[in-house]
C-alpha positions as CSV (number, residue, x, y, z in Angstrom):
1,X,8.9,-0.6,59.6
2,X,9.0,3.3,58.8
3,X,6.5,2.6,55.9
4,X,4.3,0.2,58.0
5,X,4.2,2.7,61.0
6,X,4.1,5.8,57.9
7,X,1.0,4.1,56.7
8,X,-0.9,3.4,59.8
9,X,-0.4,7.3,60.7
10,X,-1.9,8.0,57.2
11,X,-5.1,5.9,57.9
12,X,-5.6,6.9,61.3
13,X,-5.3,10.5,60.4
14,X,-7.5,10.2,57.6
15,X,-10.1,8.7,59.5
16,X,-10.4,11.5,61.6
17,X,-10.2,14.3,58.9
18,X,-12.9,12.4,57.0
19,X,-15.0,12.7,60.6
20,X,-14.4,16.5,61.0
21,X,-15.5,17.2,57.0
22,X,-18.5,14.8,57.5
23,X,-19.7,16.7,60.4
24,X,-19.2,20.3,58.4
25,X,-21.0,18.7,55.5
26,X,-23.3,18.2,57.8
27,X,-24.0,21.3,59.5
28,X,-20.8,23.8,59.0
29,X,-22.0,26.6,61.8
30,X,-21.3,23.7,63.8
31,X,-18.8,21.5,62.8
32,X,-15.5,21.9,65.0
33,X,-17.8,23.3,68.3
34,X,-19.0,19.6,69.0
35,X,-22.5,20.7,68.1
36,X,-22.6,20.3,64.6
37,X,-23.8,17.1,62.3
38,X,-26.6,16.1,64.9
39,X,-29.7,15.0,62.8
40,X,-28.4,14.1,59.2
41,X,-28.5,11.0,58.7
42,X,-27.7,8.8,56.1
43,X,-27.6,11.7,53.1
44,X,-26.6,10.9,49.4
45,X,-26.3,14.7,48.8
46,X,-23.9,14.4,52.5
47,X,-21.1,12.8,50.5
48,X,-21.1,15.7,47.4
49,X,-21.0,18.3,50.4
50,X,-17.8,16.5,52.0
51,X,-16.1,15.9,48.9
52,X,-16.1,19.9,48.2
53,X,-13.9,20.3,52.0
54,X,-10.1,20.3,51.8
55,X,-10.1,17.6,55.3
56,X,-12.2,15.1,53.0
57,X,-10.0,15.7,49.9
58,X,-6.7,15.8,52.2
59,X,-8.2,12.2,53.5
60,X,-8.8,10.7,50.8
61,X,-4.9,11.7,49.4
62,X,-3.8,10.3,53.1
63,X,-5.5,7.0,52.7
64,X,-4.1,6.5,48.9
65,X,-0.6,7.3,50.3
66,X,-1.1,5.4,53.0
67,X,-1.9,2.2,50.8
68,X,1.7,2.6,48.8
69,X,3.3,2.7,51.6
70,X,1.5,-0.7,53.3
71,X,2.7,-2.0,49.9
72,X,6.2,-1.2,50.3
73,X,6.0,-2.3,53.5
74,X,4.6,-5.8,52.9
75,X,7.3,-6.4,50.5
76,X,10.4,-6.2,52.8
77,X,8.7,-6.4,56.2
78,X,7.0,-10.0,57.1
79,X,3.1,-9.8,57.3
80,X,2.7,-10.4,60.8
81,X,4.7,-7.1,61.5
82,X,3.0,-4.9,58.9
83,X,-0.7,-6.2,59.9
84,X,0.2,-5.0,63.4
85,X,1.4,-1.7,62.8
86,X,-2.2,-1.3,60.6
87,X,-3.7,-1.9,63.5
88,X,-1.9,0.6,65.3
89,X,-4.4,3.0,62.9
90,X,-6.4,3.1,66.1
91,X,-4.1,4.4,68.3
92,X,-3.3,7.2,65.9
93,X,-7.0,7.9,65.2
94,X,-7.4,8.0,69.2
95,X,-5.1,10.6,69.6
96,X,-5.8,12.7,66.9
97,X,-9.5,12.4,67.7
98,X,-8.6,13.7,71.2
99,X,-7.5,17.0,69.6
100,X,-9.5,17.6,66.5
101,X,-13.5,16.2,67.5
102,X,-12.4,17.3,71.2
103,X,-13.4,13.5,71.9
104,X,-11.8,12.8,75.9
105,X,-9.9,9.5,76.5
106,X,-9.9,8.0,79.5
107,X,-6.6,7.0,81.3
108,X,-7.3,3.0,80.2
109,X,-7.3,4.3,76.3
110,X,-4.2,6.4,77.2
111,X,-2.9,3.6,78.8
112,X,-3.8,1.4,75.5
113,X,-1.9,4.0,73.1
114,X,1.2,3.5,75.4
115,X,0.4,-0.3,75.3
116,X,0.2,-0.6,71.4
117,X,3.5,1.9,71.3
118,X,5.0,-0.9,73.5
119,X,4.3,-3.7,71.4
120,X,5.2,-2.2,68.4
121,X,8.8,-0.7,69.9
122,X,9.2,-5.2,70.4
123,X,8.0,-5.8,66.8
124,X,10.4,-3.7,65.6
125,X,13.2,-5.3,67.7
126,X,12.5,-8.6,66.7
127,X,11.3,-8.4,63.1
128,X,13.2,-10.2,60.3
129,X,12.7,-9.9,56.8
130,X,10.3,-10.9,54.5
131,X,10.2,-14.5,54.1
132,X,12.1,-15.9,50.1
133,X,8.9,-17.8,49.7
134,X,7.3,-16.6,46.6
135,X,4.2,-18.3,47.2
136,X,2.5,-21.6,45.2
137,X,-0.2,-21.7,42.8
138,X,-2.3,-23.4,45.4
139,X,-1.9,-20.0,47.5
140,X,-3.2,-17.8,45.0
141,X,-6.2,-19.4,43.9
142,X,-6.8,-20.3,47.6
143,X,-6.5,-16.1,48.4
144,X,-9.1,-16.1,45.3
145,X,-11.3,-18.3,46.9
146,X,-11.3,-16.3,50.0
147,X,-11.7,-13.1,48.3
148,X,-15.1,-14.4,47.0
149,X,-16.1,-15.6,49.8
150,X,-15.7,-12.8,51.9
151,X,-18.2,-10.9,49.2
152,X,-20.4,-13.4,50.4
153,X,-20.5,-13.0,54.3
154,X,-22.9,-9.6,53.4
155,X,-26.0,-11.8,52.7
156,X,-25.3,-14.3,55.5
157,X,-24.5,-11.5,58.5
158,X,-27.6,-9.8,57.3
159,X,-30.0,-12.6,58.9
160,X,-27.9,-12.5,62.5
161,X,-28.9,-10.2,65.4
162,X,-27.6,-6.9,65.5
163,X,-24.5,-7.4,67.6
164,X,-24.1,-11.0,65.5
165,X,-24.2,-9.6,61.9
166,X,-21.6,-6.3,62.8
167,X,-18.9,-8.6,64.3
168,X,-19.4,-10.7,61.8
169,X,-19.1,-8.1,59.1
170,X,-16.1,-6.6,60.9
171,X,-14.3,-10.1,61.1
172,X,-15.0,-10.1,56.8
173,X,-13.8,-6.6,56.5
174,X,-10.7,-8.0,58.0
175,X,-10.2,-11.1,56.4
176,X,-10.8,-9.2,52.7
177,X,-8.3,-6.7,54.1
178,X,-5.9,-9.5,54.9
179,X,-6.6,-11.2,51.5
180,X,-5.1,-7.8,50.5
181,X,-2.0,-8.1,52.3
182,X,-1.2,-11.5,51.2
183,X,-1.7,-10.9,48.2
184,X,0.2,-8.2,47.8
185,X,3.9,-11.3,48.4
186,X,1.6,-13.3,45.5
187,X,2.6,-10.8,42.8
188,X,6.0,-10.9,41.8
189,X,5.7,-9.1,38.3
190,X,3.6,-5.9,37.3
191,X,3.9,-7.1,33.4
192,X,0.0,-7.4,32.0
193,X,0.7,-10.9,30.4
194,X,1.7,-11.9,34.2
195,X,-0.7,-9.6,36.1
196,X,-3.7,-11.0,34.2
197,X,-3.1,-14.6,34.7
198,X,-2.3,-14.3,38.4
199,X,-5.0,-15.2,40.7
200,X,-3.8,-13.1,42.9
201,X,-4.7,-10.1,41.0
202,X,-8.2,-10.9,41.2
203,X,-7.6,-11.8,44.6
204,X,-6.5,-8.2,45.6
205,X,-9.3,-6.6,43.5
206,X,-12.5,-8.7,45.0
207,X,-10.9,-8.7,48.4
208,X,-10.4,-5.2,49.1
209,X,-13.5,-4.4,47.4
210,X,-15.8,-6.5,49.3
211,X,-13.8,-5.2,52.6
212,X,-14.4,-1.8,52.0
213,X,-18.3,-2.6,51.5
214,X,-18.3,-5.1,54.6
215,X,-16.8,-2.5,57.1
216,X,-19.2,0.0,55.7
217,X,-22.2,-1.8,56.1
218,X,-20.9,-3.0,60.0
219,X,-20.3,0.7,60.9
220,X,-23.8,1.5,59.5
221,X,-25.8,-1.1,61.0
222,X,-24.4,-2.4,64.3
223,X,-21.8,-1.4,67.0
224,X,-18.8,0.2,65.7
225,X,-16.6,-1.2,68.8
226,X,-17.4,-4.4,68.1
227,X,-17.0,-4.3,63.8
228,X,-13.5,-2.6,64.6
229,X,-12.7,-5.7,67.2
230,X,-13.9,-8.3,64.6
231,X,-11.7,-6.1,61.7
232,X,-8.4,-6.1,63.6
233,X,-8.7,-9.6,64.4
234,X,-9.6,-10.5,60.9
235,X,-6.6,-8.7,59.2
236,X,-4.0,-9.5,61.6
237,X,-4.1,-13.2,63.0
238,X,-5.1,-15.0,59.6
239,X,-2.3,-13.3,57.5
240,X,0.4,-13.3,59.7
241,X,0.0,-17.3,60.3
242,X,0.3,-17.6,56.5
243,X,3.2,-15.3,56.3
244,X,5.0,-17.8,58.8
245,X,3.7,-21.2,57.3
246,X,3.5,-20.6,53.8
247,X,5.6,-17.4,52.9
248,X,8.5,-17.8,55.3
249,X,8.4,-15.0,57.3
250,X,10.4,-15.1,60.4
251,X,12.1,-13.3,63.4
252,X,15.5,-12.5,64.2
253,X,17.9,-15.1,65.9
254,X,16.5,-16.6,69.0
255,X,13.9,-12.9,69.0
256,X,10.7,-14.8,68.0
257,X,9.4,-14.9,71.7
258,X,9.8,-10.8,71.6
259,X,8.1,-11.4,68.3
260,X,5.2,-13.2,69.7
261,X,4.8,-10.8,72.5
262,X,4.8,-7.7,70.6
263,X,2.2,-9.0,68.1
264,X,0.1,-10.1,71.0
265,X,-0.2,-6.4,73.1
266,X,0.1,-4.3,70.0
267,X,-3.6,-6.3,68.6
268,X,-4.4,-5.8,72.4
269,X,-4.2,-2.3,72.5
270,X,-6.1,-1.9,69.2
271,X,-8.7,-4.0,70.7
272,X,-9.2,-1.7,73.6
273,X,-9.4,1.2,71.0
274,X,-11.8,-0.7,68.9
275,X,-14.3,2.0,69.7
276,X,-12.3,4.4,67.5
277,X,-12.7,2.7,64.6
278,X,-14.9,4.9,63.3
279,X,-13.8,8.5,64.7
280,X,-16.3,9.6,67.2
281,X,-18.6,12.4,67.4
282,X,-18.4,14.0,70.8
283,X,-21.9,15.0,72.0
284,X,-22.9,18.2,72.5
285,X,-23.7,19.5,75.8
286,X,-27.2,19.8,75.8
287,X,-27.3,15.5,74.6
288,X,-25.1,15.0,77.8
289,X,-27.5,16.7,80.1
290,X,-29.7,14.1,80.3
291,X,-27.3,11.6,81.6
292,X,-25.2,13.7,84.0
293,X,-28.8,14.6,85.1
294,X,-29.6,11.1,85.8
């Protein structure tokens, strides 16, 4: 649980360093006042600027460390309690957004930090461990199979309406990032003559990859509240169920109620900080006028 709750602090403080050197990038007179970044817009020559700031660099080492440690985690910890504490990310990014992009949360998102805190504090209490299940064949082409077809939701969300095609896009960044988790049980040997004939490689490949380009593409082109809802949902439900039906994963002696419960309000409280999945630029004062005006 330390490495699952280890991660999630990784990825949700990377997101938010990532945010600060994008908005310096962006415009750097401006970048930790809350006036800075307004105007760039999609920029190829944005990314070359970010990756020359030590908050980029120092996110991108966060999220890399944060992915070994989701791997340990998923490999003594049953998925159901590792895809929760992921989505925990948000409460993390929240809070840390609060601070560094001077972002204000409201006492309901204060409330829903506390909330996910909760749930996680009775995930921890009821946890087993991994299921022995190693997984069959069937499982590993079938986590193939879903890989490819999550690389394949991109063409079909592009015809929906705008709100449509990002939860859609969202709930397939999800899935490929669950793909990922499962995966991670399929493998049982890191020898190339195993690794190569293991669906489950391919699996892990194709499914992360086409997650990384479907929550992209959702955060680009439609609300980010609602791809961040569609993501957690996506990456926690599906897995866990196959981590109980198919892997083994279970609860302590007569806890799996607790179990239940704390999976339930710790996705609950990342759902009500859904809006943090991409970490917010506060707006400057003079783009607030207008409203308080009104």
């Amino acid at each position: 649980m330390a490495c699952a709750l280890g991660a999630a602090v990784c990825f949700g403080t990377a997101t938010v360093l990532q945010a600060v050197a994008a908005r310096a990038a962006a415009d750097p007179r401006g970048a930790l006042d809350g006036t800075g970044g307004q105007g760039a817009g999609a920029d190829a020559a944005l990314l070359l600027r970010a990756l020359r700031q030590w908050r980029y660099l120092a996110g991108l080492a966060l999220d890399g460390l944060g992915f070994l440690l989701q791997i340990a985690a998923l490999r003594s910890l049953p998925i159901y309690a590792v895809g929760a504490a992921l989505a925990s990310s948000l409460a993390v990014t929240a809070v840390a957004a609060a601070r560094l992009l001077k972002v204000r949360l409201s006492g309901t998102e204060w409330a829903a930090v506390g909330v996910v805190c909760a749930g996680l504090a009775m995930l921890g209490l009821a946890s087993g461990t991994e299921g022995g299940r190693d997984g069959s064949a069937a499982l590993r082409w079938a986590m193939l199979a879903a890989a490819l077809a999550v690389s394949a939701l991109g063409g079909v969300a592009g015809r929906l309406p705008e709100r449509g095609r990002a939860l859609l896009l969202g709930l397939g960044a999800g899935l490929g990032f669950g793909v990922v988790e499962v995966t991670v049980r399929l493998i049982d040997s890191l020898s190339p003559a195993t690794l190569f004939t293991n669906p489950a490689s391919y699996a892990l490949v194709v499914g992360g990859g086409a997650a990384f380009v479907l929550l992209t593409s959702a955060l680009q082109r439609g609300s980010v509240t609602t791809a961040t809802a569609g993501m957690v949902i996506g990456e926690t439900i599906g897995p866990a169920a196959i981590g109980v039906l198919w892997l083994g994963d279970r609860t302590r002696e007569g806890l799996a109620w607790l179990a239940v419960l704390g999976f339930a309000v710790a996705v609950a409280g990342a759902l009500a900080l859904a809006r943090f999945g991409e970490a917010p630029v506060a707006p400057a004062p003079a783009e607030r006028a207008p409203a308080e005006r009104a």
